[in-house]
N, C-alpha and C positions, 0 to 999 in steps of 0.2 A: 151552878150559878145561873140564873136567869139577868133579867131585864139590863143587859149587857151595855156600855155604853164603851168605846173604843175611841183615842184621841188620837195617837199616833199613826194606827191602821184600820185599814179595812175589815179585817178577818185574820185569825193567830190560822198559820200552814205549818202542820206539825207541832212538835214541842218548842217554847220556849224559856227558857231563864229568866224568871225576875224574881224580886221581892213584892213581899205582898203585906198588905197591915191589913188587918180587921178590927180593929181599934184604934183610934186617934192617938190612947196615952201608951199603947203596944209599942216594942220595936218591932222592926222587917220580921218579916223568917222569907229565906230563900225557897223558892219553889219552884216547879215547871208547871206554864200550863199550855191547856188544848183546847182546840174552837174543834165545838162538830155544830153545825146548824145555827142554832143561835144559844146556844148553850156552852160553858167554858169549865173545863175540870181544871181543878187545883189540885196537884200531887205536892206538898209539902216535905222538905228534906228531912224534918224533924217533926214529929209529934207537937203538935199546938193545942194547947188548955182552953175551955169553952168557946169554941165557937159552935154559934149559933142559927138556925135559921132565920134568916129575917135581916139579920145582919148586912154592912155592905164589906166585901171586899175589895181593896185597891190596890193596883198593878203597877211596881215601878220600875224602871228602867234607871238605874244609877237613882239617881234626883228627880227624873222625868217621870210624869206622871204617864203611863199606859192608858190606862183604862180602868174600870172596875164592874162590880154587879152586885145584884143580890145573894147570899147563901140561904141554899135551898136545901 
């Protein structure tokens, strides 16, 4: 993911737990993700149906919005 936007932190230090949507009418899927530079890997627990380049991905923390970006 690129052009990263982070609400609650600075920078992800190691792995973290959230859910994640990549579509507004999507539910969650649980994921971990990683900050290397300004870049962020999404490891998905489950296999997830088209997603897309271009797309934005968003980071939640229960209800709390994290953060999100683009998928690249």
């Amino acid at each position: 993911m690129k052009d990263i936007n982070l609400l609650l932190v600075d920078e992800i230090c190691g792995e973290m737990e959230v859910d994640v949507k990549t579509r507004y009418s999507v539910k969650s899927a649980k994921a971990r993700i990683s900050q290397s530079k300004d870049m962020i890997k999404v490891k998905f627990d489950e296999p997830q149906r088209a997603i897309t380049p271009g797309q934005s991905a968003v980071f939640y923390v229960g209800d709390i919005v994290l953060g999100g970006g683009k998928i690249i």
